[in-house]
Structures are given as C-alpha cells and as structure tokens.
PDB file of N, CA, C and O in Angstrom:
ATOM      1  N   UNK A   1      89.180 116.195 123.212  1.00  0.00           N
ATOM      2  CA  UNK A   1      88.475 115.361 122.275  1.00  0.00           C
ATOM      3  C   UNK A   1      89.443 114.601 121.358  1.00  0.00           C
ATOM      4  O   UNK A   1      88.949 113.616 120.809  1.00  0.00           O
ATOM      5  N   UNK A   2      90.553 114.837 121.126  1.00  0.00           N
ATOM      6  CA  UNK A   2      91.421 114.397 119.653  1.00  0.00           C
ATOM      7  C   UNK A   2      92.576 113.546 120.360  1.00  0.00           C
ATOM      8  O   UNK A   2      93.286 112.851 119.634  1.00  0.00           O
ATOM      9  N   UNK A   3      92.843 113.568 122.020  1.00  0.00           N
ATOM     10  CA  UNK A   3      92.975 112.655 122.584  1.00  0.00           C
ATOM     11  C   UNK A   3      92.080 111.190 123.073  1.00  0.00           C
ATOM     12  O   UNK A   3      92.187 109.976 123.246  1.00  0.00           O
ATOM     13  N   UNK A   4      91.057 112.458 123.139  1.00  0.00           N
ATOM     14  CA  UNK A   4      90.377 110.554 123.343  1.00  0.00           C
ATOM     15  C   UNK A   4      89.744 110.216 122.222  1.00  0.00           C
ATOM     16  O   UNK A   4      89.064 109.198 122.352  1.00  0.00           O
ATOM     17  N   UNK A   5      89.718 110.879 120.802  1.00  0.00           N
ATOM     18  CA  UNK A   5      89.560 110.147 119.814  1.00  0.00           C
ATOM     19  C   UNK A   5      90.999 109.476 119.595  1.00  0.00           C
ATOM     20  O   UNK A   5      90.794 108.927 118.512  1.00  0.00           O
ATOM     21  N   UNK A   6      91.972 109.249 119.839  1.00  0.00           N
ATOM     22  CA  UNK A   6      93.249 108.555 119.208  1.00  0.00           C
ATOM     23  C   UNK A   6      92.912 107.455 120.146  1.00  0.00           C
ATOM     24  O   UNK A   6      92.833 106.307 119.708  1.00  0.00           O
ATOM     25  N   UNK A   7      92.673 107.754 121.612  1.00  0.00           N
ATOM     26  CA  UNK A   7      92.682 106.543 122.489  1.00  0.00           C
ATOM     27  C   UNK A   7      91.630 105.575 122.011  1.00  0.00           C
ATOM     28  O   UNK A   7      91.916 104.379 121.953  1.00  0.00           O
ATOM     29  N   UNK A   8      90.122 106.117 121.576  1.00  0.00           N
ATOM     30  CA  UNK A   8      89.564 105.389 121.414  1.00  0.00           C
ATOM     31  C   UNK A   8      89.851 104.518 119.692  1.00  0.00           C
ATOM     32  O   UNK A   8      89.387 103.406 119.441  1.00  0.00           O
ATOM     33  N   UNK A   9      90.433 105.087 119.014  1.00  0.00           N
ATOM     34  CA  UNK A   9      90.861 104.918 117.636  1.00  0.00           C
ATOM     35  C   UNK A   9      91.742 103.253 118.009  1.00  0.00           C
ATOM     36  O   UNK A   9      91.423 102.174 117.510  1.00  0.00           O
ATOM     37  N   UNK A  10      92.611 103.433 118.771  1.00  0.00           N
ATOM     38  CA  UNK A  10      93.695 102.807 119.169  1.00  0.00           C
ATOM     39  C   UNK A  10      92.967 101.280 119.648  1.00  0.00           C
ATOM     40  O   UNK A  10      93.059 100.189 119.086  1.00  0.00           O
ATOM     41  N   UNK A  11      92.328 101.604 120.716  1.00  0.00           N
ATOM     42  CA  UNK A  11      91.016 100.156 121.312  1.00  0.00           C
ATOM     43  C   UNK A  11      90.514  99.584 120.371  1.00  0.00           C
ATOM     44  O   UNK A  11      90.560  98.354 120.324  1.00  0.00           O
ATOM     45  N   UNK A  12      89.706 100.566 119.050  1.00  0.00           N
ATOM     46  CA  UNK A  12      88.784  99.647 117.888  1.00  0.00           C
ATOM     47  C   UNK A  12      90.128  98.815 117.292  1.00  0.00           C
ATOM     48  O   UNK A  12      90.133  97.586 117.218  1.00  0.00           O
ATOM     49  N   UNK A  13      91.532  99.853 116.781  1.00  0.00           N
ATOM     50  CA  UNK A  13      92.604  99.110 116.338  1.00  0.00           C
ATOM     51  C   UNK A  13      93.438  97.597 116.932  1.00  0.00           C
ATOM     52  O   UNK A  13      94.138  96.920 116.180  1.00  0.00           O
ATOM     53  N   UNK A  14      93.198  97.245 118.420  1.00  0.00           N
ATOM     54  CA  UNK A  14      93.526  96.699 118.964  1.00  0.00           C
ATOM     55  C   UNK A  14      92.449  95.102 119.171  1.00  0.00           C
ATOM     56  O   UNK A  14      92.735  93.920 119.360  1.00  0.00           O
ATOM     57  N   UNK A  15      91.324  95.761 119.034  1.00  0.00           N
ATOM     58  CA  UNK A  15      89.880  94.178 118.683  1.00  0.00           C
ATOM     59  C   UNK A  15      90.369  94.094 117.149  1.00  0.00           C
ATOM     60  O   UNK A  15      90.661  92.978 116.718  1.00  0.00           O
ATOM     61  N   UNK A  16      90.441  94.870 116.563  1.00  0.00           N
ATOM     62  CA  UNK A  16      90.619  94.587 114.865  1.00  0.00           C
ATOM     63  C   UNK A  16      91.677  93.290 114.814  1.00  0.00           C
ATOM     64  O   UNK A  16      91.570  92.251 114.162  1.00  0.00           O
ATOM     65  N   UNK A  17      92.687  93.694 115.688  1.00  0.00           N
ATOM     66  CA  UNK A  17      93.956  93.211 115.395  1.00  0.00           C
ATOM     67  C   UNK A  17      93.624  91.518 116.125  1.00  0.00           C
ATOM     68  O   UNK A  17      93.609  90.529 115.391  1.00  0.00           O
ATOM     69  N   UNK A  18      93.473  91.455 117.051  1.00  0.00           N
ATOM     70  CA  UNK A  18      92.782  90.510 118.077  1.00  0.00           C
ATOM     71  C   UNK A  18      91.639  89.508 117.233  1.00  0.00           C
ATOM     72  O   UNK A  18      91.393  88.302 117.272  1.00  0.00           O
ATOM     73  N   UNK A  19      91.317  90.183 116.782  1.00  0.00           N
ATOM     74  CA  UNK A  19      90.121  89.522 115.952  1.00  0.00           C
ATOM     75  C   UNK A  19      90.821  88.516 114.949  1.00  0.00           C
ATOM     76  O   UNK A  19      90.826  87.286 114.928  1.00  0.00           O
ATOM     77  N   UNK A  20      91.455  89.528 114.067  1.00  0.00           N
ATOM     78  CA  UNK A  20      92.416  88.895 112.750  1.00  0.00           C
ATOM     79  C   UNK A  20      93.120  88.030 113.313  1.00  0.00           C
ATOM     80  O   UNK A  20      93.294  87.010 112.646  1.00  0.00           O
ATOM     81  N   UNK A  21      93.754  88.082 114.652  1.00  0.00           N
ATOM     82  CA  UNK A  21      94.669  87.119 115.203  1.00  0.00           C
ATOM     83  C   UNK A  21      94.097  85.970 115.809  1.00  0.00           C
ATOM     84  O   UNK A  21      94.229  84.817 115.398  1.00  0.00           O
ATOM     85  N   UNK A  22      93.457  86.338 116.805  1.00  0.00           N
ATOM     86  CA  UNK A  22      92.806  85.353 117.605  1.00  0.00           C
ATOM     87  C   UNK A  22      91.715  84.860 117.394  1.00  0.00           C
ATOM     88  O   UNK A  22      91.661  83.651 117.619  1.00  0.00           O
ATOM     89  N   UNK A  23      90.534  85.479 116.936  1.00  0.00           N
ATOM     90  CA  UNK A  23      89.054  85.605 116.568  1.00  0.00           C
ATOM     91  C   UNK A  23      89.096  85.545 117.788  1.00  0.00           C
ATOM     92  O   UNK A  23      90.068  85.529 118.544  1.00  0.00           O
ATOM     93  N   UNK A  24      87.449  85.492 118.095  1.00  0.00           N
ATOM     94  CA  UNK A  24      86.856  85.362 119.264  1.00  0.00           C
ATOM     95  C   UNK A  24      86.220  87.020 119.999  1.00  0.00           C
ATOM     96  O   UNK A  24      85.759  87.280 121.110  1.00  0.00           O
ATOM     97  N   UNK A  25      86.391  87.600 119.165  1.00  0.00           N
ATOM     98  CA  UNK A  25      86.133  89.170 119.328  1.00  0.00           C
ATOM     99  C   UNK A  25      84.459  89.021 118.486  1.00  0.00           C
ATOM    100  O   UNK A  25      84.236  88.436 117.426  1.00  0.00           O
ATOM    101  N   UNK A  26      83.420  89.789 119.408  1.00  0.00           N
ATOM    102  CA  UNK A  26      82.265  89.491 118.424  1.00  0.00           C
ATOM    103  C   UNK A  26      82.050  90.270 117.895  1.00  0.00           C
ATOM    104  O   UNK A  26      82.858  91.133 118.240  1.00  0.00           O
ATOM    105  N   UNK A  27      80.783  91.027 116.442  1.00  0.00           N
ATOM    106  CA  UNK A  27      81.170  91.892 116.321  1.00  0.00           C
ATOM    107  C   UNK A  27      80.396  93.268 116.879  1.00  0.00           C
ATOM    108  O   UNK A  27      80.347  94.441 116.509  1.00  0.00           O
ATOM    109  N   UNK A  28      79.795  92.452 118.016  1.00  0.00           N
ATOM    110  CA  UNK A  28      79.096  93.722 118.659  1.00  0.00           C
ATOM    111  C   UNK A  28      79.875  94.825 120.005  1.00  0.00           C
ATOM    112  O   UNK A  28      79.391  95.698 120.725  1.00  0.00           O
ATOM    113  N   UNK A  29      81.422  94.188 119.853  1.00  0.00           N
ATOM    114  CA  UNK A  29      82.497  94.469 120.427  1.00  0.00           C
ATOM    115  C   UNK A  29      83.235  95.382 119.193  1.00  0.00           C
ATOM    116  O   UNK A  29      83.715  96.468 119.515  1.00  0.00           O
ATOM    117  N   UNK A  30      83.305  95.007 118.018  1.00  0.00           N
ATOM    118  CA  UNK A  30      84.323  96.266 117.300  1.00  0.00           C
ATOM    119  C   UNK A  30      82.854  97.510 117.014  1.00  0.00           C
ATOM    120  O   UNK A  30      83.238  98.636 116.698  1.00  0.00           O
ATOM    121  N   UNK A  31      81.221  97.308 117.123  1.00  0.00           N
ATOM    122  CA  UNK A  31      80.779  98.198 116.894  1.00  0.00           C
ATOM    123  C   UNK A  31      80.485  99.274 118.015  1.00  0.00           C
ATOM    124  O   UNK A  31      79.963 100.377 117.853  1.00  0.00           O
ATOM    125  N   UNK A  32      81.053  98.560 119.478  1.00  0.00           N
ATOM    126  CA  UNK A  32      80.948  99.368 120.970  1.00  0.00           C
ATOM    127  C   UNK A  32      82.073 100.539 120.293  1.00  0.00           C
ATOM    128  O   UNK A  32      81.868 101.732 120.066  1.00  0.00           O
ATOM    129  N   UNK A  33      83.389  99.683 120.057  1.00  0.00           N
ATOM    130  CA  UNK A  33      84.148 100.849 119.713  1.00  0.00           C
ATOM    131  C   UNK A  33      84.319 102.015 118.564  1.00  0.00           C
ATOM    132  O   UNK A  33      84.957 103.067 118.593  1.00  0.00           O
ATOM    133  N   UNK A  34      83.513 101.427 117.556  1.00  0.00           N
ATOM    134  CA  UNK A  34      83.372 102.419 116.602  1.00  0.00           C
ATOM    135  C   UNK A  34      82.561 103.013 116.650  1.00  0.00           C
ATOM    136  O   UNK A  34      82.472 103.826 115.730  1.00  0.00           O
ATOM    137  N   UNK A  35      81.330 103.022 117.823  1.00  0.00           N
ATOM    138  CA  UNK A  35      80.866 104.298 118.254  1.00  0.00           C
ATOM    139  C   UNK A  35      81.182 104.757 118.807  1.00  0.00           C
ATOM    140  O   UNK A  35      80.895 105.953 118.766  1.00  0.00           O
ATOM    141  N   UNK A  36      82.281 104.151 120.098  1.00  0.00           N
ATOM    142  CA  UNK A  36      83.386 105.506 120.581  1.00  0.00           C
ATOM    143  C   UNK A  36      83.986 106.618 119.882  1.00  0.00           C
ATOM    144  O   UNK A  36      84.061 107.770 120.309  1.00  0.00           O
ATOM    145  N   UNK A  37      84.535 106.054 118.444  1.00  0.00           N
ATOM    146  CA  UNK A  37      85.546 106.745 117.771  1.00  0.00           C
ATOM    147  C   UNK A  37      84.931 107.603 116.981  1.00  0.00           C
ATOM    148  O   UNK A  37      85.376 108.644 116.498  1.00  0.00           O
ATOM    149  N   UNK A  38      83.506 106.949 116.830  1.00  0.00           N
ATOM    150  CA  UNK A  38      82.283 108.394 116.578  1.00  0.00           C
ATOM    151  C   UNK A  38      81.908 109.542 116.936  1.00  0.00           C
ATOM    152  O   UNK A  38      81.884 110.630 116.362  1.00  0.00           O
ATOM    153  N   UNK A  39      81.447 108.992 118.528  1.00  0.00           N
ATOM    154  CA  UNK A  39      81.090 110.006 119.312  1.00  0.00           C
ATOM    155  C   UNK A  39      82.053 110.721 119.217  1.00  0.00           C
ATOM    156  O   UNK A  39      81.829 111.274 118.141  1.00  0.00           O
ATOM    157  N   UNK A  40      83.374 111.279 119.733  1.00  0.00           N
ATOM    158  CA  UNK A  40      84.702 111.849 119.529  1.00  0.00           C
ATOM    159  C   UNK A  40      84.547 112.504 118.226  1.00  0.00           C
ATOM    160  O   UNK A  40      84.422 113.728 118.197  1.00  0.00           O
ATOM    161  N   UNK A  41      84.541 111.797 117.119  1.00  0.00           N
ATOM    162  CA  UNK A  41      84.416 112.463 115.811  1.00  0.00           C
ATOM    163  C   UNK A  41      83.591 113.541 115.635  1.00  0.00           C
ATOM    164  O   UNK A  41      84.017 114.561 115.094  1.00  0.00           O
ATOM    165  N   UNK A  42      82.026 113.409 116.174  1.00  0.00           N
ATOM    166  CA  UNK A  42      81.227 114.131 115.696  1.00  0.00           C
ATOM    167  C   UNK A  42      81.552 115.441 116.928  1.00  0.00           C
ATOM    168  O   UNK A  42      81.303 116.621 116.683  1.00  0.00           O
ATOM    169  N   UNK A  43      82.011 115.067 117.958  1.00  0.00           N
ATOM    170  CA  UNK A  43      82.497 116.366 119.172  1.00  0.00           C
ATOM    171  C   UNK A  43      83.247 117.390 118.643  1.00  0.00           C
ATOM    172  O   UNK A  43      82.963 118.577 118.810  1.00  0.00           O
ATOM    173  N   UNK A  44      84.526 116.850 117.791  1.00  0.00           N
ATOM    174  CA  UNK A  44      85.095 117.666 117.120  1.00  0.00           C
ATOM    175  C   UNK A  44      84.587 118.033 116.022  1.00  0.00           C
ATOM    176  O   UNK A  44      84.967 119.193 115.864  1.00  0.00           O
ATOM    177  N   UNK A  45      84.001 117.751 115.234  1.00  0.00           N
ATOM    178  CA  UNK A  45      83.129 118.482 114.088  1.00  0.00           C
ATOM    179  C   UNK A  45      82.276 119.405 114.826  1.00  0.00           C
ATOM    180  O   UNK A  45      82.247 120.542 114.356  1.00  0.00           O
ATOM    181  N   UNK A  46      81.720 119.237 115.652  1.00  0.00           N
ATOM    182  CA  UNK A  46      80.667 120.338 116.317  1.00  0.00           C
ATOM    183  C   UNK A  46      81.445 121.243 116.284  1.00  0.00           C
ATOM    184  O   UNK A  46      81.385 122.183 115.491  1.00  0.00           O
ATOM    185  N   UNK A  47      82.707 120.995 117.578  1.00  0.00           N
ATOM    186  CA  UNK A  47      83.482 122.115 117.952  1.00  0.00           C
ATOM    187  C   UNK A  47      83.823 123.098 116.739  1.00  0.00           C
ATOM    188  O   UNK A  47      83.666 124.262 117.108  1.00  0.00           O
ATOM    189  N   UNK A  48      84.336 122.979 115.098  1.00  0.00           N
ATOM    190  CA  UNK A  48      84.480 123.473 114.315  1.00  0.00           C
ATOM    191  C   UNK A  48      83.267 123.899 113.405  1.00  0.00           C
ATOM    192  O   UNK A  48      83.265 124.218 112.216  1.00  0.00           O
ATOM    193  N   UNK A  49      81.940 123.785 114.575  1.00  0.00           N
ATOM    194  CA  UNK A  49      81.173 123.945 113.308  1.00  0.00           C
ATOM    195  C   UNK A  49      80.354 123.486 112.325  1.00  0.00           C
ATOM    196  O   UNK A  49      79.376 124.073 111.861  1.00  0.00           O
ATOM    197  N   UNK A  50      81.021 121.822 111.852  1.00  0.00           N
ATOM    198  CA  UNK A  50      80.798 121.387 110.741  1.00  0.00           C
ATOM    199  C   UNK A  50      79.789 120.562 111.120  1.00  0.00           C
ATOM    200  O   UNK A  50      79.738 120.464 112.346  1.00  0.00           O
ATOM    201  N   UNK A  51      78.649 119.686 110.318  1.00  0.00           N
ATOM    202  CA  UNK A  51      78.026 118.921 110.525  1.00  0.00           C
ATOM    203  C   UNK A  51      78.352 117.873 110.090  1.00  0.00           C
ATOM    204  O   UNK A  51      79.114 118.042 109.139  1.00  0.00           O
ATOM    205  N   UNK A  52      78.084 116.400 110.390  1.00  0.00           N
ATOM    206  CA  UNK A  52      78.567 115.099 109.966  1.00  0.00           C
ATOM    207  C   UNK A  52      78.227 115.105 108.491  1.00  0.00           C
ATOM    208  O   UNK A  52      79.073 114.732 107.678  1.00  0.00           O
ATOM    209  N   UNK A  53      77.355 115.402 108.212  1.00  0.00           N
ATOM    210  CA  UNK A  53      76.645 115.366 106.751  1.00  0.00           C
ATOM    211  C   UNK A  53      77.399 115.907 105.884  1.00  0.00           C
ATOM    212  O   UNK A  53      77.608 115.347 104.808  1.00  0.00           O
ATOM    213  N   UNK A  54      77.949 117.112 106.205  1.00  0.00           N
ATOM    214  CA  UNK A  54      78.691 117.649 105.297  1.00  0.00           C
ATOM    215  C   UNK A  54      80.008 117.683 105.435  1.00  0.00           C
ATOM    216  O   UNK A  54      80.668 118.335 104.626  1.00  0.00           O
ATOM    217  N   UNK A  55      80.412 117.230 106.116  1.00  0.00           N
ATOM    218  CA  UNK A  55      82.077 116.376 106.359  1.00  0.00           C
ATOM    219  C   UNK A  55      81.805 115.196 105.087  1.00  0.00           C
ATOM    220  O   UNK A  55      82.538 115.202 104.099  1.00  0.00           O
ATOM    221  N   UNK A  56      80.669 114.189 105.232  1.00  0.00           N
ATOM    222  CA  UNK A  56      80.774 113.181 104.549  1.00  0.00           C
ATOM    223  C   UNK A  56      79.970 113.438 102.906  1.00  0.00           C
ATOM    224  O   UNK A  56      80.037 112.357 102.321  1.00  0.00           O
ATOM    225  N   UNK A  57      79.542 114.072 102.372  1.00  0.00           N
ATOM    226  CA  UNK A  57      79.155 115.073 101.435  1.00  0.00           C
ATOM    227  C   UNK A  57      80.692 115.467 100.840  1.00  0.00           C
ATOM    228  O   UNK A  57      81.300 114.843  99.971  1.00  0.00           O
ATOM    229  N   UNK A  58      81.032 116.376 101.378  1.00  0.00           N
ATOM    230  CA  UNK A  58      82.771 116.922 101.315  1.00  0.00           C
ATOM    231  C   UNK A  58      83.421 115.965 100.702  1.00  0.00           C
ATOM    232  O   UNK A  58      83.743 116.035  99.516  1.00  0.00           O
ATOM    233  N   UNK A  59      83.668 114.993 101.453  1.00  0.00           N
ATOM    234  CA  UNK A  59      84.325 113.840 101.262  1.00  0.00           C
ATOM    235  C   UNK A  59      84.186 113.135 100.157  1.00  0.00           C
ATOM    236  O   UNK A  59      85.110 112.888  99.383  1.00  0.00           O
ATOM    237  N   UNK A  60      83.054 112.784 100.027  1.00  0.00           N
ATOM    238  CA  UNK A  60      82.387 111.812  98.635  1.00  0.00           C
ATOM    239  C   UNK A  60      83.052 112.768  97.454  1.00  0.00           C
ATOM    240  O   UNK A  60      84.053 112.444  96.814  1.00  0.00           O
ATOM    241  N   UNK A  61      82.391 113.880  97.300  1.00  0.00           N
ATOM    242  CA  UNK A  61      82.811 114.701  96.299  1.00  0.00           C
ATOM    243  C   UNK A  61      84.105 114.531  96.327  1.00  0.00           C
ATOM    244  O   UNK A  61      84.575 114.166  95.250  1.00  0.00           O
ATOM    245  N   UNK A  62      84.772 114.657  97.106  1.00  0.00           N
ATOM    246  CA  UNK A  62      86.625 114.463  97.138  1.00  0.00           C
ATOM    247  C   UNK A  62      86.824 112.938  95.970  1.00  0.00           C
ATOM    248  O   UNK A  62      87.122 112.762  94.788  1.00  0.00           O
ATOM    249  N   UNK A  63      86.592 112.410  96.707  1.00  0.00           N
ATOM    250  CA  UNK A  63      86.894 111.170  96.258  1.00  0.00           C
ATOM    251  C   UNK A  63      86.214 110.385  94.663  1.00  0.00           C
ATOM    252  O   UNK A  63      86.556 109.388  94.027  1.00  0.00           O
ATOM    253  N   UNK A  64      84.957 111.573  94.442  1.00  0.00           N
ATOM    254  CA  UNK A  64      84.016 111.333  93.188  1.00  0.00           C
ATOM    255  C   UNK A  64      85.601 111.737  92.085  1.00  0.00           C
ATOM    256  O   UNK A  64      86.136 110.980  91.275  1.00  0.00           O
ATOM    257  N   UNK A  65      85.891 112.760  92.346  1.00  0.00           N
ATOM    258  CA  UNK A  65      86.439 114.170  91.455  1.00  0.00           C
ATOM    259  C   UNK A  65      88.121 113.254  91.634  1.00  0.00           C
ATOM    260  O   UNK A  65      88.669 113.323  90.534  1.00  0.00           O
ATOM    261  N   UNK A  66      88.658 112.787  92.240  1.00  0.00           N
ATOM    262  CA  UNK A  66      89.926 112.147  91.766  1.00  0.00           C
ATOM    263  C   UNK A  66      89.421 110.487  91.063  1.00  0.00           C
ATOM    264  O   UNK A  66      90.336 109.752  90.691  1.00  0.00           O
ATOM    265  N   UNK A  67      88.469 110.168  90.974  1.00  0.00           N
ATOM    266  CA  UNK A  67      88.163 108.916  90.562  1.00  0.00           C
ATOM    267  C   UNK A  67      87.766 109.452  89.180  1.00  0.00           C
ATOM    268  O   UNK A  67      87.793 108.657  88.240  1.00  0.00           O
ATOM    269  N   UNK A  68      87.408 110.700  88.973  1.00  0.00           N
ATOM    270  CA  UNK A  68      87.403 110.633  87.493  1.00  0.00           C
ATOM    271  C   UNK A  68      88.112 111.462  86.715  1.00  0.00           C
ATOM    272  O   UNK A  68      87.877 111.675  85.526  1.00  0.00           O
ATOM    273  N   UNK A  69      89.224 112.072  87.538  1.00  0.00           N
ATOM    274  CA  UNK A  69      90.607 112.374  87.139  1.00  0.00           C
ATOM    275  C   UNK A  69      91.227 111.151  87.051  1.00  0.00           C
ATOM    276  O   UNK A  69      92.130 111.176  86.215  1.00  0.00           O
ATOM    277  N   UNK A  70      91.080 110.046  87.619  1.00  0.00           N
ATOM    278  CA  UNK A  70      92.091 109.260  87.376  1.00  0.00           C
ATOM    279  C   UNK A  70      93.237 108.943  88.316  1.00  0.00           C
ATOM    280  O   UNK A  70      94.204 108.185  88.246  1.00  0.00           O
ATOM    281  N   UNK A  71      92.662 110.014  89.450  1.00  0.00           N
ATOM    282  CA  UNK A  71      94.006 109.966  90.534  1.00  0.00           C
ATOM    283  C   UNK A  71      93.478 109.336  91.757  1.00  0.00           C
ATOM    284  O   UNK A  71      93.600 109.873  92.858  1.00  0.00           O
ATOM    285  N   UNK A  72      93.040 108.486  91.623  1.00  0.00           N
ATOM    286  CA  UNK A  72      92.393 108.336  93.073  1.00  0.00           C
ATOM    287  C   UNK A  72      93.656 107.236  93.713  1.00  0.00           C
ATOM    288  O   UNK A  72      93.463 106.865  94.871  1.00  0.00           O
ATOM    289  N   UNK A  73      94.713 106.797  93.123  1.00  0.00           N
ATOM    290  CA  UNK A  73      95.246 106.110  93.854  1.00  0.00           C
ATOM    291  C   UNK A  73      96.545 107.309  93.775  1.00  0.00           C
ATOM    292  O   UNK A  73      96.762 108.267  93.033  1.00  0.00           O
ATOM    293  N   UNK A  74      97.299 106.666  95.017  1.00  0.00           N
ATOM    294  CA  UNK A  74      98.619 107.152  95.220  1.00  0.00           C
ATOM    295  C   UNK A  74      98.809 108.385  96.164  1.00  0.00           C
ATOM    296  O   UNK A  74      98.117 107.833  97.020  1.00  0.00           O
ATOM    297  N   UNK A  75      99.036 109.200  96.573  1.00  0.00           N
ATOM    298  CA  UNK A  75      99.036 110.361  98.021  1.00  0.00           C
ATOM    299  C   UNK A  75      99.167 111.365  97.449  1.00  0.00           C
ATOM    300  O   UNK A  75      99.501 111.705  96.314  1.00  0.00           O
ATOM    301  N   UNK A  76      98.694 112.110  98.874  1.00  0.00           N
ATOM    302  CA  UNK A  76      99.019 113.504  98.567  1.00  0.00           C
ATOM    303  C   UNK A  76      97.195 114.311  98.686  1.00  0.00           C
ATOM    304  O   UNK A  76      96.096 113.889  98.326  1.00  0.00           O
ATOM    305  N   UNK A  77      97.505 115.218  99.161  1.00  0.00           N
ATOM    306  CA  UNK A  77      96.298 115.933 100.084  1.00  0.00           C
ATOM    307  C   UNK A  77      95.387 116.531  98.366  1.00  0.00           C
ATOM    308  O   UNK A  77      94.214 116.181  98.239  1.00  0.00           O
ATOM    309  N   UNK A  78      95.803 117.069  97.638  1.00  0.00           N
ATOM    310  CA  UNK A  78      96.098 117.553  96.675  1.00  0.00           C
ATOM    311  C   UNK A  78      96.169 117.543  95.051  1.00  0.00           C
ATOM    312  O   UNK A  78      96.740 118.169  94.158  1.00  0.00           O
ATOM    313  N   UNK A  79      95.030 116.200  95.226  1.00  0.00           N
ATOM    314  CA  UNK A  79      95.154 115.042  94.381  1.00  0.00           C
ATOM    315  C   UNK A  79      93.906 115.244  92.927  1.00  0.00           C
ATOM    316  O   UNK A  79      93.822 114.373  92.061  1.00  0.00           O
TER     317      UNK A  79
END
C-alpha cells in the first residue's frame, strides 16, 4: 500500500506540475488521481485501525492547538 501510495502520490505530482507548466491538464484528471492517493490512504489507515474521520479530527486539533500557541509556522513534529 505505501508503495503504491508514493507511486500514485508521484502521478497527481506530475499533472500538478504539467498543469502549472503546460496547462492543458483538466481538472477531472488531477481529481482521477487524488482519488488514487486516497484510496491508498484510507487502505493504510484501515490496516492500522484508524478511521479517516479521526485521522482528520486528530489533525485539525493538531493544527487548532499550534495556531493558538502561536507555533503553527516553522517544523518540527513537536510543535
């Protein structure tokens, strides 16, 4: 699964790029691939368990809680 999520990661990255460069990419072509890079996503969340909902739940809160620390810019897992 985390191979063919990179492969498919890599294809949406490659219309993105194509697009910005060339246009002519429509966009019912970058949304074929970002449900590739979905499907993959949510395979491996199963596999661990997790549900999409609460991956993206998880997340928000992540990102609520350094935005009102004040840290939301700059790196680090840890923030």
């Amino acid at each position: 699964m985390t191979a063919g999520m990179g492969g498919e990661t890599g294809e949406l990255l490659e219309k993105i790029k194509k697009s910005v460069r060339d246009g002519g990419i429509t966009p019912a072509e970058i949304k074929k691939e970002l449900g590739d890079v979905i499907y993959y996503w949510v395979r491996i969340a199963k596999f661990y368990g997790f549900t999409a909902n609460s991956i993206i739940e998880d997340n928000v809160s992540k990102l609520e809680s350094r935005f009102a620390r004040g840290v939301i810019r700059g790196s680090g897992d840890n923030r």
